[in-house]
N, C-alpha and C positions, 0 to 999 in steps of 0.2 A: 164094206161100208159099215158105221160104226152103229148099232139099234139105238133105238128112240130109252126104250126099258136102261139101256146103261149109264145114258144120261140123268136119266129121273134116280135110279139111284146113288148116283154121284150127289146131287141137289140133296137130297133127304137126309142122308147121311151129314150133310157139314149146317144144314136146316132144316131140321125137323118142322114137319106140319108145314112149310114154305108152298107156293100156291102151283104145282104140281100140275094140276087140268088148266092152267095158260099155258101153260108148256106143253102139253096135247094137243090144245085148242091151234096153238102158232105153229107146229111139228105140219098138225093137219092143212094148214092153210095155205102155208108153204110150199107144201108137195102141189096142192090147187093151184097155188099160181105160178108154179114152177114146173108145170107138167110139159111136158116135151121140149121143155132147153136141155141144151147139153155142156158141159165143159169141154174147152179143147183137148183136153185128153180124151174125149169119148165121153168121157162118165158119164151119168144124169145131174145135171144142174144141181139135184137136192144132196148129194154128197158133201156139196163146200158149206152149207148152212146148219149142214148135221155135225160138221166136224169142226166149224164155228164152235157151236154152243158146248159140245162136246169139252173143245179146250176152256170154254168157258168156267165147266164143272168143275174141272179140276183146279179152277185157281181159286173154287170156296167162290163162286158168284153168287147171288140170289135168284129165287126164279124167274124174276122180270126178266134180266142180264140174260142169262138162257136164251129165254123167251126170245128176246130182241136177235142174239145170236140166229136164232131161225127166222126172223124175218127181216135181217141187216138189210138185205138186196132187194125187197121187194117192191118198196117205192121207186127203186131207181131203174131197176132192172124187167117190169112187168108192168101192166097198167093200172096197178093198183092205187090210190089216192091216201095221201097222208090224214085224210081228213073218213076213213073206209077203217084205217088202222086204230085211229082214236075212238071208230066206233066198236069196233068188236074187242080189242084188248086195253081201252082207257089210256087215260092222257099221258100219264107216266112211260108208258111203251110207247106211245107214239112219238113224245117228245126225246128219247133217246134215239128213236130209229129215227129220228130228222137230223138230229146229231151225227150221227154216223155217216148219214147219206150227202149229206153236206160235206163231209171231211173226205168220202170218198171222191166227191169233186173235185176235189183241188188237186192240180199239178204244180209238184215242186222244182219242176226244169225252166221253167217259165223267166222271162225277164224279170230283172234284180226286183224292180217297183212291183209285179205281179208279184215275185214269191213273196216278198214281205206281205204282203196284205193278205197271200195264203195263211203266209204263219199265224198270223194277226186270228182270220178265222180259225184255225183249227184249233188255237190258246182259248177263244171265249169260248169254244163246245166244249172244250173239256172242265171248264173252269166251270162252269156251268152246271155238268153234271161228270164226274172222272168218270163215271162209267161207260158214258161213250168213247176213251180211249181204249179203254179193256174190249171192247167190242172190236175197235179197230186193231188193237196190236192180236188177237186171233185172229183176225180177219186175214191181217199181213202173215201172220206166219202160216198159217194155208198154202195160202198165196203164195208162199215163197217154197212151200216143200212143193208141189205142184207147179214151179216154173218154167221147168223145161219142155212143156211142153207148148210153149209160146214161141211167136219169132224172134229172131234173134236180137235185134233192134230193140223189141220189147221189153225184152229178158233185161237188156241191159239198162234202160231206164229207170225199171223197176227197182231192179237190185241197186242202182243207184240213191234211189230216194230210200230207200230202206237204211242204206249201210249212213247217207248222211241225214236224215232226218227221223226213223222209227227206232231205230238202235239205240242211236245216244240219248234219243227219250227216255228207252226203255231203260236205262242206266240213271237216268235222275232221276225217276221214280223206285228206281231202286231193284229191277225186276231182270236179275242178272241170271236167271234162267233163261227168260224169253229175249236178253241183250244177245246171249251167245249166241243161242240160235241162228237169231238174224245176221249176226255177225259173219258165221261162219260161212250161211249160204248163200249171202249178197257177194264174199270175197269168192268164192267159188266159180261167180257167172261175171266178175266184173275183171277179175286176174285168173283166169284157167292156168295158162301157163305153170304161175308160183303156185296157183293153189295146188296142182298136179306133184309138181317136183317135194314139196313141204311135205305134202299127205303121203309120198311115197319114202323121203326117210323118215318119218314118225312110224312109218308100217313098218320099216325095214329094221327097228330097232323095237319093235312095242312087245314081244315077247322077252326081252328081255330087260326093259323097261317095268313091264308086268310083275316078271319072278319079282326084283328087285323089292318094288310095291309090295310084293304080298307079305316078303322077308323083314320089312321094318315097320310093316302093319303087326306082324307079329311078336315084333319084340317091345313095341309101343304098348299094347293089349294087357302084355307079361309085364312092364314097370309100372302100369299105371293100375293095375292087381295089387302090385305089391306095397305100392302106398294109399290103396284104399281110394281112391279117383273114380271114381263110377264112369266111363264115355263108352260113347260109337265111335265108330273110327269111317272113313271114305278114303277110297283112295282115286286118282285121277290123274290124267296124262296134260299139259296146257294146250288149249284150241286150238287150232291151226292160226285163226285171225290173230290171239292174240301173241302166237309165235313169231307170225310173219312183223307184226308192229314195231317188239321188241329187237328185230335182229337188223329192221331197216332205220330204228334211230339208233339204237347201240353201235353197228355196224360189228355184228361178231356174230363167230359161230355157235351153232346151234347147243355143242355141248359144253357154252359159255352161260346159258341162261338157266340161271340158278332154283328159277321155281316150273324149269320145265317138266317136273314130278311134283308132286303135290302130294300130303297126308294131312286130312281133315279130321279134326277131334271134337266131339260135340260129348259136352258135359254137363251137366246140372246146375254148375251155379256160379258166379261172375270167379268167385273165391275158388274153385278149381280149376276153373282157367286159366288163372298165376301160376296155381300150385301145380299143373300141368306141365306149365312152359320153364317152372323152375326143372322137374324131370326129365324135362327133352334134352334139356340144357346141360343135367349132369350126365347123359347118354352120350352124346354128341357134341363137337364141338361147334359153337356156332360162328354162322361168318356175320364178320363185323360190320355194324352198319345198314344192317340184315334186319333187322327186329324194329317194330312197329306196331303199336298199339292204341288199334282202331276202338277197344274199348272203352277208353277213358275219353277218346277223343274221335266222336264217331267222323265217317265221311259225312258230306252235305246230304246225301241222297240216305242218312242213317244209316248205314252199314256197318257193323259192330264184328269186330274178331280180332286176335293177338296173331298176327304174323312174323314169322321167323325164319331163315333157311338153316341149315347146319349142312353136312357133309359126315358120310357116312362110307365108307370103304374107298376115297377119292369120289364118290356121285354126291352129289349137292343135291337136295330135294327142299322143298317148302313145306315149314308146318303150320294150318291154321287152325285155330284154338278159339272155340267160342262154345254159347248156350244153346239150344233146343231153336230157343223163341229168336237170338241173332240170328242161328241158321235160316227159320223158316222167313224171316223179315229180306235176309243176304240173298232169298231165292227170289220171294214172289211180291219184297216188295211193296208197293201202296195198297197191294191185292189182299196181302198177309191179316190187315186187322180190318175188318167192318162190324159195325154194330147199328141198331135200329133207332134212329132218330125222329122223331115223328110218325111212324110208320112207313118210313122211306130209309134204307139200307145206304149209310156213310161210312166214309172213312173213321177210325176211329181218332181219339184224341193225338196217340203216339203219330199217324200221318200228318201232323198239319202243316210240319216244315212243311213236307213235300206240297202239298196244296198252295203250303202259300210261299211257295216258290212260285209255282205257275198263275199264282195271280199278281207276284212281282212284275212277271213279264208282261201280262195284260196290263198295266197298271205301265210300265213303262212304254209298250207301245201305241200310250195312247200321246204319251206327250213328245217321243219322238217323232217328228215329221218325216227327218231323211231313212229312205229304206236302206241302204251302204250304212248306216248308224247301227240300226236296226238289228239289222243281218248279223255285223261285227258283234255286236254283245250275245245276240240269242247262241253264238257259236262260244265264244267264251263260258258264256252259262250251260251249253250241253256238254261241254268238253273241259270238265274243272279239272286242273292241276293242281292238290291243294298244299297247302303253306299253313301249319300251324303253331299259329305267335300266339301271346298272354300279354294281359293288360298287368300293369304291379299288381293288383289284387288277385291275379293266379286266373282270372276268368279267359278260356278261352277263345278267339278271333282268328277261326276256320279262312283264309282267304286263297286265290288262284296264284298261281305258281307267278314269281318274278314281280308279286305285289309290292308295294312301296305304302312308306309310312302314312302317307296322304290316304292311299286308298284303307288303312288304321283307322285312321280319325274318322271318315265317315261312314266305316263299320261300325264304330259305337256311336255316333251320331252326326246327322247334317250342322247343326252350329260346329260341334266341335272339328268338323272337316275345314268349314268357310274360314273359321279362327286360327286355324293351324299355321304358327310360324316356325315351326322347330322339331324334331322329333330325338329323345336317348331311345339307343336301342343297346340293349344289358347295360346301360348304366354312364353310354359312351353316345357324347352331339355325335349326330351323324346330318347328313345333306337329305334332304323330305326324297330326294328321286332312289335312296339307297335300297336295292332289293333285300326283302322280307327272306329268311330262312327257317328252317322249323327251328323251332324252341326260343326264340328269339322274345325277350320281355321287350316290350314298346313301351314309352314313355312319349306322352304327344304334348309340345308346350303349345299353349294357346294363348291368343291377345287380343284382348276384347274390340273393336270397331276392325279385324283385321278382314279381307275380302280374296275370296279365291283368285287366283292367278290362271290365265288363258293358257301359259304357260306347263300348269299340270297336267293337263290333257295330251302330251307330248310322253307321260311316261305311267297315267295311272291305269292299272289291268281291270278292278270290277268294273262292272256296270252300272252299280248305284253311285261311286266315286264320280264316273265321266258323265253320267247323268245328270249330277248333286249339280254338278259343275257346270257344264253346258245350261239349265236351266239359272240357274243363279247370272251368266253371263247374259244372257236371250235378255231376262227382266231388266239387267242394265241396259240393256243397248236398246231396250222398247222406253226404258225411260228416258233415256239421252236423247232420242228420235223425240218424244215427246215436247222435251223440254226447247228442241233447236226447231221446232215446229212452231211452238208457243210467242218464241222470241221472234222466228222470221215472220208471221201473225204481224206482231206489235208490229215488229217495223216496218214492216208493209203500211200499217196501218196509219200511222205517225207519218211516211211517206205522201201516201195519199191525204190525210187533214191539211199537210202542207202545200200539197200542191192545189189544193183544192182554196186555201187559205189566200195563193197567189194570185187565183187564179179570178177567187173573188178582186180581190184587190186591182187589179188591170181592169175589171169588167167596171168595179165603179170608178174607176178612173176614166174610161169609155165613156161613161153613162155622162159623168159629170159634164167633159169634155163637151158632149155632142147640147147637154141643155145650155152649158152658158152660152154656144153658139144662138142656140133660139131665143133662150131671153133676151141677146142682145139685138136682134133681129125684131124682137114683138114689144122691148121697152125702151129703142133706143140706145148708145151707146152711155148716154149720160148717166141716165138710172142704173144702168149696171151697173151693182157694187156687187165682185164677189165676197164670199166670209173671208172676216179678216182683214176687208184693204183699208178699213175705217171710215167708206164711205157708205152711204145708202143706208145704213142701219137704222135709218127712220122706222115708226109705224106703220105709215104712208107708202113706203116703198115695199116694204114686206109682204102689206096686204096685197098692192099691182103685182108683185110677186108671183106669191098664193095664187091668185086670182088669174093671172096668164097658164103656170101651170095644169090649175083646174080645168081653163078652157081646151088646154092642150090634151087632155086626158077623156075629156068628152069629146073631143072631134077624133080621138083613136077610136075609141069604145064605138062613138059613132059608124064612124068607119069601116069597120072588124063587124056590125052587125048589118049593115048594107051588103056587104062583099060576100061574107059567107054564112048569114039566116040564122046566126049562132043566138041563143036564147041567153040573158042575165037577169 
């Protein structure tokens, strides 16, 4: 079990003066409330929260991060009170270790609508504060070195949710140390079988595999002496997972993949890592097609290095060529730079893509409604294939593999996507649905009052594109409901004055009907002149009129106040 003393030195060492006795204070509290649980392996309980925090040290945490590390579990797992936490280590650790505790809630096996609104949660805890994912992904990779000793059912859920949702995290934030890992050990409990046969020819060849390595580690060492190159060198075998990936989409064998050896060169300055790869180059032949350079043109998740393969005695090996600072960023990721902002420990400026990646996604799932929308994009977004085109002015536009000119335009902006009628790619009309290639200049034509087409969404890959899109369509179709709402209103309405208009018009036709009867009844037939017949128009007549009327109206009124007590 790993001591309390090697953590706090870990801490001190990457944070000087950093607050040291909370990490005492939570070590001790821990063990209190974690006194006689045990892990399914046996162990004591306090083993997984030690080797939490532990992993914590070493990715450069602060001591809160630690801190919290020793007491991830203890809200969830014991009867301790979130509101017990905020009092003895303050709001800052409490509010992480509610983050944490929450994300260990959620299951990602769960039906479609449930797992969205998981993801939904665990995107605002992190967004919120990243540090509750750094808690969580040690959390997991514990978890995952210690899974065999779970049931089998278990084992395989777990390893499930890791390999499709903590992995490919861990890869967009950048943190391909801790991607491997998971990588490897999810594929281990989820595929025994492959994992079995893979591990055993990687064993069956790895001493000489090895020599190989050591031999062209050493003559890399001796040219890069001889022209004054300052590097470290690494050398490395490729992972099992991501052997197995490549050999099940390529469909070949194993000593067809070209970067299944690997030589890492880590040098001092961007300008020797040209002058590097020129070296390797006049060493070896390189294979065509082979070379890539992530440093001009980093990945989405920041990843900076010059990859190459060449071939060396007929063995094909990869060389990756970068600085100090890409190495430590290519390992650990959004972990790699923090500084103190307020007196609370951020990412620093160089992470913001990454942050504000993950608040693209909060920010889009708040406007998409369908969880199968949802889902679709979050997986696009963890799993980039990328495509790197140029605007004419030489600026780069990073997009997912099999992108099209449309998803272009609303890479550089939402009007210039909606406008889009046209797109040259190097220089040549092409059709908006034509897939994007690397190097590819776009040229996007636009026209002014021009309206997205329902159509695009049948072939565009980002998220922001089908997003731009689907919302721009929604507000038309809430305003056309508007408008054919407004209209059938009116005419409803106009319906009704008219029928209301007719229905006046019968009633005093009724009306009229029924008094000429009585006036001719109470004046006679002779006096009766209705309007109009040219008779009776006298004074005389008008007033007997009036005046039978009147009596007619008093003997209702009369009437209506004998009958029913009614008051006027």
């Amino acid at each position: 079990m790993i001591r309390l003393e090697e953590i706090l030195d870990k801490v001190e060492k990457h944070h000087p003066g950093d607050k040291l006795d909370l990490i005492r204070r939570a070590y001790i509290f821990s063990a209190k409330e974690h006194k006689g649980q045990v892990r399914a392996s046996g162990e004591p309980y306090l083993t997984h929260p030690l080797e939490v925090a532990n992993l914590l040290a070493e990715m450069k945490m602060d001591a809160v991060t630690v801190g919290v590390g020793l007491l991830h579990d203890v809200v969830e797992d014991t009867l301790t009170t979130l509101d017990k936490i905020e009092e003895l280590f303050g709001p800052e650790v409490a509010h992480i270790v509610d983050g944490v505790t929450k994300i260990s809630q959620i299951q990602f096996t769960s039906k479609e609508e449930k797992q969205a609104e998981n993801f939904r949660k665990m995107l605002l805890a992190m967004t919120d504060d990243i540090r509750v994912i750094m808690v969580k992904f040690a959390d997991r990779l514990h978890n995952m070195r210690t899974l065999a000793y779970l049931p089998s059912e278990r084992r395989q859920a777990i390893a499930r949710e890791t390999l499709e949702i903590y992995a490919p995290l861990a890869n967009r934030l950048g943190m391909g140390k801790i991607r491997g890992e998971l990588e490897d050990l999810a594929f281990s409990y989820l595929d025994a079988k492959a994992h079995e046969e893979l591990k055993d020819l990687v064993e069956k060849n790895r001493k000489k595999h090895e020599a190989f390595l050591a031999e062209v580690t050493g003559m890399v060492q001796q040219k890069m002496r001889e022209h004054g190159i300052p590097c470290f060198t690494q050398s490395r075998i490729k992972r099992l997972y991501s052997i197995h990936l490549k050999l099940k989409k390529q469909r070949i064998a194993i000593d067809q993949v070209y970067d299944l050896l690997a030589l890492r060169l880590i040098t001092d300055s961007v300008k020797n890592c040209y002058a590097a790869l020129g070296v390797i180059h006049n060493t070896w032949r390189p294979v065509p097609g082979r070379i890539k350079d992530f440093i001009a043109m980093p990945r989405p998740n920041m990843y900076q290095s010059l990859h190459t393969s060449v071939i060396a005695g007929g063995q094909p090996f990869e060389v990756q060529i970068r600085t100090a600072e890409m190495h430590q960023i290519a390992e650990e990721g959004i972990a790699a730079h923090w500084k103190y902002k307020d007196g609370k420990l951020v990412a620093d400026d160089r992470e913001d893509q990454r942050v504000s990646w993950l608040r693209h996604l909060v920010e889009l799932q708040q406007e998409m409604k369908d969880p199968a929308d949802f889902l679709s994009t979050l997986k696009i977004d963890l799993y980039p294939a990328e495509v790197y085109t140029f605007t004419p002015k030489g600026k780069v536009i990073t997009l997912p593999r099999d992108a099209t000119p449309v998803d272009f335009a609303y890479a550089i902006h939402t009007e210039v996507g909606h406008t889009c009628v046209g797109a040259k790619i190097n220089s040549r009309m092409t059709p908006l649905r034509t897939k994007l290639r690397n190097g590819d200049i776009v040229e996007i034509i636009t026209q002014s009052g021009h309206k997205p087409s329902r159509d695009w969404l049948s072939f565009v890959k980002t998220s922001r594109a089908r997003n731009k899109i689907r919302h721009w369509l929604t507000e038309q179709e809430s305003e056309k409901a508007i408008e054919l709402g407004r209209k059938m209103v009116e005419k409803e309405a106009r319906g009704r004055q008219a029928r209301r208009h007719s229905a006046g018009i019968r009633l005093e036709q009724n009306r009229g009907f029924a008094l000429g009867d009585r006036l001719r009844e109470g004046l006679g037939e002779a006096d009766y002149c209705p309007a109009g017949s040219g008779r009776g128009e006298g004074s005389g007549t008008r007033r007997r009129v009036e005046d039978h009327i009147g009596r007619q109206t008093c003997f209702r009124i009369g009437n209506r106040r004998k009958t029913s007590g009614e008051r006027f």
